[in-house]
C-alpha positions in Angstrom: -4.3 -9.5 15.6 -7.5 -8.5 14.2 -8.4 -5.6 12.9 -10.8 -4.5 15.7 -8.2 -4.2 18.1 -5.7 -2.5 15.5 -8.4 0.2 15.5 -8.5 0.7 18.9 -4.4 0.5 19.3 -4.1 3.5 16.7 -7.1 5.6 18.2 -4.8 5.3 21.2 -1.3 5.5 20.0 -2.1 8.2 17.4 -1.4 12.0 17.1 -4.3 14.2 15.1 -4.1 17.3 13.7 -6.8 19.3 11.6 -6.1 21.2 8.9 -8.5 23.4 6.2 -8.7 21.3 3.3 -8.6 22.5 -0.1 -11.2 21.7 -3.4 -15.1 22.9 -3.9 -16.8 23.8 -0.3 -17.8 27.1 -0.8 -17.3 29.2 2.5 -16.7 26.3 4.9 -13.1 25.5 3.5 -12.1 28.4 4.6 -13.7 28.3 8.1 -13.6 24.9 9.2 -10.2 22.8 9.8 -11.8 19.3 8.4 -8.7 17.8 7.0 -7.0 15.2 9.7 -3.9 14.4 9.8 -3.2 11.1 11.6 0.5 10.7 12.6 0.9 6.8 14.4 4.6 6.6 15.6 5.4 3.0 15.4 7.3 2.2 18.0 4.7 3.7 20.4 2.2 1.4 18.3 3.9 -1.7 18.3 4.6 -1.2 22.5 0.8 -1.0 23.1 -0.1 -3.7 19.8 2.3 -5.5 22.1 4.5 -7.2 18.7 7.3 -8.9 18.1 10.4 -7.6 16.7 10.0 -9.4 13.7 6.5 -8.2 12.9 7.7 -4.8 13.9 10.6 -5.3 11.1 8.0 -6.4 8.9 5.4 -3.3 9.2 8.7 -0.9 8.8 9.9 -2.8 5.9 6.4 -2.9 3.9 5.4 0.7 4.5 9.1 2.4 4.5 8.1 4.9 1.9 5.1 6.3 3.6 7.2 7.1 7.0 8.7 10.3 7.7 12.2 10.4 9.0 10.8 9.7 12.7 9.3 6.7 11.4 6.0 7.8 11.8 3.4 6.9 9.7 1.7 10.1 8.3 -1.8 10.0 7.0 -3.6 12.7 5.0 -7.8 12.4 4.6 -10.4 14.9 3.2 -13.0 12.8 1.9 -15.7 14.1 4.1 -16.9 18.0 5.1 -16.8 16.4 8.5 -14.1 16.3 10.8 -15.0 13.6 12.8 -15.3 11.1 9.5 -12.0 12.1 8.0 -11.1 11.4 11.3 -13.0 7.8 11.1 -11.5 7.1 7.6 -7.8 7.9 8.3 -7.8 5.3 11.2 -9.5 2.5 9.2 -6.9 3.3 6.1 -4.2 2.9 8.9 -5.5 -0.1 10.0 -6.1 -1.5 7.0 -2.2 -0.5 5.8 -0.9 -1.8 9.3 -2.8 -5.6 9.4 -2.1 -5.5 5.6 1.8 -5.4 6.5 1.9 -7.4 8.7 0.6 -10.6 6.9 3.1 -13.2 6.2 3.5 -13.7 2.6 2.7 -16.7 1.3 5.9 -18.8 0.2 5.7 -19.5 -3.2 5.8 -22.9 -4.9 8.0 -23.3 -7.4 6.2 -24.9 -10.5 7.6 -25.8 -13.7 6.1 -24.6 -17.2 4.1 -27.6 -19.0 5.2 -29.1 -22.0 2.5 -27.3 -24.0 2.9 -24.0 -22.7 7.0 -24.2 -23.3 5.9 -25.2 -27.3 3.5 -22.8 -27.2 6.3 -20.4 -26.6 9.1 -21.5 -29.1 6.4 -21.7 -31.6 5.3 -17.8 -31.3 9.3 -17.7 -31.2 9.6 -19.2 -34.3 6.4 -17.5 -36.1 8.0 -13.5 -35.1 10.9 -14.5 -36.2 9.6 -15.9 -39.5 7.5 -12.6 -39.7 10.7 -10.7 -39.1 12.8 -12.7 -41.3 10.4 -11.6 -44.2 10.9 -7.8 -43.9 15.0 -8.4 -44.6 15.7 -7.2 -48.1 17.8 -10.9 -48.6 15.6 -13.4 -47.2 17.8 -16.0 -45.2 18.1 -19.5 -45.3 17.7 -21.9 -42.7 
């Protein structure tokens, strides 16, 4: 699924709300709401995204800690003085969150560490412990 159409899917699955935002802004925080609040229930997403249980399993797994207890994903942006591009940004930062969770992960390979680097290792072993060996009061033998 691109990301175009994960756009459009959220501008239609999701629930704004505007809020005043706080920081410098003079006498327009306290007149205009410009925060927006961008709430995208999942399971309303993933009906219209149209995806399978197992990507839906996926997107709930990945972003668990950012869903509220309806399993809504809950998004907060005040970049901007302007409604309309907080607005903007908190649907490309959900889109970017949602296609980001649902990539596969890549398997990984399972490599084994060279010869070198292994020596490399026991020898910095050897030299700390040489270093540490010195501080003793009674220095050991080996």
């Amino acid at each position: 699924m691109d990301s175009h159409r994960i756009e459009e899917t959220i501008r239609a699955s999701a629930i704004f709300t505007f809020a005043r935002s706080g920081g410098p802004g003079g006498q327009n925080v306290n007149k205009v709401s410009s925060k927006a609040i961008l709430r995208l229930p999942l399971g309303r997403f993933a009906g219209l995204a149209g995806l399978s249980e197992a990507e839906i399993a996926r997107v709930r797994a990945k972003l668990g800690r950012r869903l509220n207890d309806r399993g809504d994903l809950v998004m907060t942006v005040q970049d901007t003085r302007d409604q309309a591009k907080n607005r903007e940004i908190a649907v490309r930062r959900a889109a970017a969150l949602v296609a980001g969770s649902m990539r596969r992960p890549k398997r990984r390979v399972e490599t084994r560490p060279s010869t070198g680097s292994r020596e490399a290792r026991l020898a910095s072993k050897k030299r700390r412990g040489a270093s540490k060996r010195l501080r003793s009061s009674q220095p050991e033998e080996d």
